[in-house]
C-alpha positions in Angstrom: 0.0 0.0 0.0 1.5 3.3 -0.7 0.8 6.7 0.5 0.0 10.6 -1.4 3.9 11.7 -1.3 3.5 15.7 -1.3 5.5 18.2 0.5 4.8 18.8 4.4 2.7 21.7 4.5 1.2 24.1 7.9 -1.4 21.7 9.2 0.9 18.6 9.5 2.7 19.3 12.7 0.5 17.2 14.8 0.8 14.3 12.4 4.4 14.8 12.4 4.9 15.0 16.5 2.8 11.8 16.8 4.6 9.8 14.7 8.2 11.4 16.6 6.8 10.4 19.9 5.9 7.0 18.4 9.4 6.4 17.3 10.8 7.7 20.5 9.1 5.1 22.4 10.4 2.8 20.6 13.6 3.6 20.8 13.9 4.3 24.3 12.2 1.1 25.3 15.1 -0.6 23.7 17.5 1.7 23.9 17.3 3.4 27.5 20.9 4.5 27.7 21.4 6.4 24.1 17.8 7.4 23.6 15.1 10.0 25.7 11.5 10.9 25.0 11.2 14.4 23.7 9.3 16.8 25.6 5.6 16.8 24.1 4.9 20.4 25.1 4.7 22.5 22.5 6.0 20.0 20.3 3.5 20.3 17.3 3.9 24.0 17.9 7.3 23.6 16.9 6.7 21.5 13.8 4.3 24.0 12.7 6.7 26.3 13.0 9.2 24.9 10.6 6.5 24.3 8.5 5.1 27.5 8.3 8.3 29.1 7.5 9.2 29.9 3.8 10.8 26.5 2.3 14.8 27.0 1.7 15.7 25.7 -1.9 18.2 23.6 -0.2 16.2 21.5 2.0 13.0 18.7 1.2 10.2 18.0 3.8 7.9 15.3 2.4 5.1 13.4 3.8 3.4 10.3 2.9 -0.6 10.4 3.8 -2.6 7.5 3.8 -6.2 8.4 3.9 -5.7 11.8 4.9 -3.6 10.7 7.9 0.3 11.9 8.2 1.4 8.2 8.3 5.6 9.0 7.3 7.7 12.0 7.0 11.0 12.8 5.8 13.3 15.9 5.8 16.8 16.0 3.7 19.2 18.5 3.5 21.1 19.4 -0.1 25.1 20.7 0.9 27.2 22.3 -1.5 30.6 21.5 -1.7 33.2 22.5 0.3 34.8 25.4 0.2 38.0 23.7 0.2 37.4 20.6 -1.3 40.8 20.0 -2.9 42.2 19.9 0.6 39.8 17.5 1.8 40.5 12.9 1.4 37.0 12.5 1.6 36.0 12.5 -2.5 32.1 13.8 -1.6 33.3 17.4 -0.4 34.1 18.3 -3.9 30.4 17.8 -5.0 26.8 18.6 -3.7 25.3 15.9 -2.0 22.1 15.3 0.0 21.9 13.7 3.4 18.6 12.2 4.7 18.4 13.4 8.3 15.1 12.2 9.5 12.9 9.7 8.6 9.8 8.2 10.7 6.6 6.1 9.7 3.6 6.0 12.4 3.4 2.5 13.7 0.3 1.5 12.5 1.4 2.5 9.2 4.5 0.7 9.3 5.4 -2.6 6.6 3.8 -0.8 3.9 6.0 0.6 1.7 5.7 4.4 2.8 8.9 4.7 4.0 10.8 3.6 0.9 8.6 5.5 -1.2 9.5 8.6 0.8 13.3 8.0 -0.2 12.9 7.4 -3.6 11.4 10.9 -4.1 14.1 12.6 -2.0 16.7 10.4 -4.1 15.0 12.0 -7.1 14.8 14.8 -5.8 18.5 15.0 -5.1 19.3 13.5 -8.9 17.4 16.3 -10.0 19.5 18.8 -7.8 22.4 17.1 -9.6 23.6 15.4 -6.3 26.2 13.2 -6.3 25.7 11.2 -3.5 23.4 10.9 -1.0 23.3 9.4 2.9 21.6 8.7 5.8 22.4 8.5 9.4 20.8 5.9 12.1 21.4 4.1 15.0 23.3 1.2 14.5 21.9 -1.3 16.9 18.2 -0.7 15.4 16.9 -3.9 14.1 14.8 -2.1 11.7 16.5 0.9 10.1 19.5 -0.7 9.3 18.0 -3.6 7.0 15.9 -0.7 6.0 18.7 1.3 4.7 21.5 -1.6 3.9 19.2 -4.4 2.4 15.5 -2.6 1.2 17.3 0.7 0.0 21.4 -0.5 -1.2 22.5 2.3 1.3 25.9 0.9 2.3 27.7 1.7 5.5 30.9 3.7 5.0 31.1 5.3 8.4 30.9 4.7 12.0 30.1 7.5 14.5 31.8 6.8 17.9 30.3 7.9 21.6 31.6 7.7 25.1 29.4 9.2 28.0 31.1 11.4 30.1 28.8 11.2 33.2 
């Protein structure tokens, strides 16, 4: 089953908190130490916010409705390249890429498709911003975004981000 893709639009901010407080439960229920629940006061107010704002050229706020309902979201982020890119060993700094940085499907909406269909605009999206490459960050003990990313979507991983709590 898949979902209306259009772009998030004033009105969606309580679609989009429920489904950020859906996936922060999850999280923190397996993931105590690394994850919190965010605060829900005046959480669609700050959604609506961002949404109300004018849209930046740069930047791609999608949602996937399925009967009306907010049921996934997306937001990506297009990056020039660096300034001094001829400096740089990492080969992506010399061209504009895209990086996914968050991606959520409701839980009763989830298995259906609406997430990958939410990255196959914002990889079109980025083809047609001539992109070269584009990535994704997640957790890397979740049992369901990496498979998402690695096996559904042919993301490989090509970095690991490193932590160490200091309290």
């Amino acid at each position: 089953m898949h979902g209306e893709v259009r772009t998030a639009q004033p009105g969606d901010g309580a679609g989009l908190a429920r489904i950020w407080l859906e996936n922060a439960r999850y999280y923190v229920r397996m993931f105590p130490e690394d994850f919190r629940m965010p605060d829900e006061a005046g959480l669609v107010e700050t959604f609506e916010a961002r949404l109300s704002r004018p849209p930046r050229a740069s930047e791609l706020h999608l949602v996937a409705l399925v009967d009306g309902v907010v049921a996934a979201f997306v937001y990506a982020r297009l990056t020039e390249p660096d300034e001094n890119a001829t400096q740089e060993m990492l080969a992506d700094r010399s061209y504009r890429r895209v990086h996914v940085e968050s991606l959520g499907t409701g839980t009763a909406f989830q298995r259906r498709g609406l997430a990958t269909q939410l990255v196959e605009a914002v990889e079109a999206w980025a083809r047609e911003q001539d992109a070269r490459i584009i990535s994704a960050g997640t957790y890397l003990n979740s049992p369901v975004a990496i498979p998402f990313w690695a096996q559904r979507m042919g993301y490989r991983r090509r970095s690991v981000i490193l932590a160490k709590r200091l309290d």
